[in-house]
PADOSE-222454 format. One line per 3 residues: number of its first residue (from 1); their letters; for each residue x, y, z of N, C-alpha, C. Coordinates in steps of 0.05 Angstrom, whole numbers, always signed. Each point is the difference from the previous one (the first is absolute). Last residue first. Layout:
! PADOSE-222454
NUM = A = X/Y/Z/X/Y/Z/X/Y/Z | ...
//
This chain:
! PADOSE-222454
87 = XXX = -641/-734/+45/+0/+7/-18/-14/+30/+18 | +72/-68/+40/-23/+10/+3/-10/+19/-19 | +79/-87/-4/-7/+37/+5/-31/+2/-4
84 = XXX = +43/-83/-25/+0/+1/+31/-8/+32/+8 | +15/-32/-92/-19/-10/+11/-9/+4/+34 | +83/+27/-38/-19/+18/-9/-27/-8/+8
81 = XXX = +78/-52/+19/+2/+22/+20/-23/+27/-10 | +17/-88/-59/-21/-6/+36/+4/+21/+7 | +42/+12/-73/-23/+2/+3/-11/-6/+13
78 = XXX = +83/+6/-1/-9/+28/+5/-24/-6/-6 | +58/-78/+43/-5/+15/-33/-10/+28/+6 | +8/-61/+84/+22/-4/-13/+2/+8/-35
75 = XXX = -31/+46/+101/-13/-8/-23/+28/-21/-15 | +3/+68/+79/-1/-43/+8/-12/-9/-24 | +14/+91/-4/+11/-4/+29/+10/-36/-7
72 = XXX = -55/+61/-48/+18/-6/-14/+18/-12/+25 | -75/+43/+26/-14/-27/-8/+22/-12/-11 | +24/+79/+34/-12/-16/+22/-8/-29/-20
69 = XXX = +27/+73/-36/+11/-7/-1/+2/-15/+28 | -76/+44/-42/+5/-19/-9/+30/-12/+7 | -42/+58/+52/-18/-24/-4/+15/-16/-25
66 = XXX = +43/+79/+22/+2/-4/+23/-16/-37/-19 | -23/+65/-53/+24/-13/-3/+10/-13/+23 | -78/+45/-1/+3/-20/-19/+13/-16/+2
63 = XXX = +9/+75/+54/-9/-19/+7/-8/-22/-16 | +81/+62/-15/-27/+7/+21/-8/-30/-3 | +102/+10/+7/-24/-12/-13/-17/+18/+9
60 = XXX = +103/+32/+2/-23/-9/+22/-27/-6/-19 | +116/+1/-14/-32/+2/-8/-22/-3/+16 | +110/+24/+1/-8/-8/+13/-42/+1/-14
57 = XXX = +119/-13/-16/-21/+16/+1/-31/-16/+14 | +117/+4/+25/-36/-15/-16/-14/+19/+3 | +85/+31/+36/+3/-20/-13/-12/-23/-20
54 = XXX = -12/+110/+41/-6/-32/+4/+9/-14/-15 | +43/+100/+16/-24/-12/-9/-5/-32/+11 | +66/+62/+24/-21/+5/+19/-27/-11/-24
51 = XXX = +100/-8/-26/-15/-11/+26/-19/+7/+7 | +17/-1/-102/+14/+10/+18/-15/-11/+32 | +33/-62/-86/-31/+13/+18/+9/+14/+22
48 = XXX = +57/-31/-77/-13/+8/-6/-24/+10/+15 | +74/-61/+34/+13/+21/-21/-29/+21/-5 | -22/-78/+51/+22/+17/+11/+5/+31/-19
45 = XXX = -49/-65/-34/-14/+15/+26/+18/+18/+8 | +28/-61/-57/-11/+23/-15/-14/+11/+13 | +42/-70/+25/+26/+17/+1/-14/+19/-17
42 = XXX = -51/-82/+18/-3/+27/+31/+25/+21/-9 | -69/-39/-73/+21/-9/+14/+6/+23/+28 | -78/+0/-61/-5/-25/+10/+29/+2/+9
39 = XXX = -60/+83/+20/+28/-21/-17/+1/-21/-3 | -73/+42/+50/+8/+25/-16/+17/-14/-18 | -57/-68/+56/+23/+10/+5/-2/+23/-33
36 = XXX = -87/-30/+49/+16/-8/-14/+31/+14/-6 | -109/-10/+61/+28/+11/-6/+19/-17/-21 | -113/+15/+28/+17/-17/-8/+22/+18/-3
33 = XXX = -91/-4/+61/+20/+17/-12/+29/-27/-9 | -118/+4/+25/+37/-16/-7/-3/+24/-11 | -79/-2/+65/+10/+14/-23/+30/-19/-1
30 = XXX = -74/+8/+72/-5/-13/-29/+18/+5/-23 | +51/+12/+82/-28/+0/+13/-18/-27/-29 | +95/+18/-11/-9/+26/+3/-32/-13/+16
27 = XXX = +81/-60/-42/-22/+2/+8/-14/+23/+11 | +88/-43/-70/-12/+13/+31/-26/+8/-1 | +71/-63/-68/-21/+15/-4/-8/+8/+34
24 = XXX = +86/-10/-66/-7/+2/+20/-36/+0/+1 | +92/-24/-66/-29/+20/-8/-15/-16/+30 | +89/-33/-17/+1/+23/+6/-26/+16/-3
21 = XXX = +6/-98/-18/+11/+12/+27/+2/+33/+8 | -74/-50/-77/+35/+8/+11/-2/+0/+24 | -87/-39/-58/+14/+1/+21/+23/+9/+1
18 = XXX = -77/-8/-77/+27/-1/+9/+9/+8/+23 | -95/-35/-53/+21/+30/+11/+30/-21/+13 | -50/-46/-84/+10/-3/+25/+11/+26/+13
15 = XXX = -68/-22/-89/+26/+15/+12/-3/-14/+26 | -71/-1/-62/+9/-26/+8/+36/+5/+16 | -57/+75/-27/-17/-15/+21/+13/-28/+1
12 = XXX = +34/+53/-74/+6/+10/+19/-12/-11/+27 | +11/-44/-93/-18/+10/+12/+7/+7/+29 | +65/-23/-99/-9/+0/+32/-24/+15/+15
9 = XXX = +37/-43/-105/-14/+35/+11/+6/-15/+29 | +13/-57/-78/+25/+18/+13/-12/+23/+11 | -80/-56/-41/+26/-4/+0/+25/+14/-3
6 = XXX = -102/+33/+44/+18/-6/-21/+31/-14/-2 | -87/-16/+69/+23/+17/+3/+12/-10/-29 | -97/-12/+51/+21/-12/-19/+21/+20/-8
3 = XXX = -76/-2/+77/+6/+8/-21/+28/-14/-8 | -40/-23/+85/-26/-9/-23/+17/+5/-20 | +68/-26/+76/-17/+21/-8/-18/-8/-23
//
């Protein structure tokens, strides 16, 4: 990057998104919907989520967001994946 980053600060654009196993991303037409587990353990699902709720919740992007977590897709920093968005 051009800017100079204070010593012990981190510049959020030089971040790596982060990939899990459990944060899903699905495809709706143009739209991600991202799920993520309610608990992180399953004996607190159990215990604590009555049944007729979902186990994840569930976000549906508009379209910004859909675009940018498209570009965060295959980016390897968050700032190629900003450069890559349509202003």
């Amino acid at each position: 990057m051009d800017m100079e980053t204070p010593e012990g600060k981190v510049s959020l654009l030089d971040a790596i998104p982060v990939r899990c196993d459990h944060i899903l991303t699905e495809w709706e037409g143009d739209y991600a919907v991202i799920s993520y587990p309610r608990f992180k353990y399953e004996w607190m699902r159990r215990l604590l989520l009555p049944k007729s709720m979902s186990p994840d919740i569930h976000v549906r992007l508009e379209e910004h967001g859909s675009a940018d977590r498209w570009a965060a897709h295959g980016a390897g920093d968050c700032f190629t994946a900003c450069r890559s968005l349509p202003i």
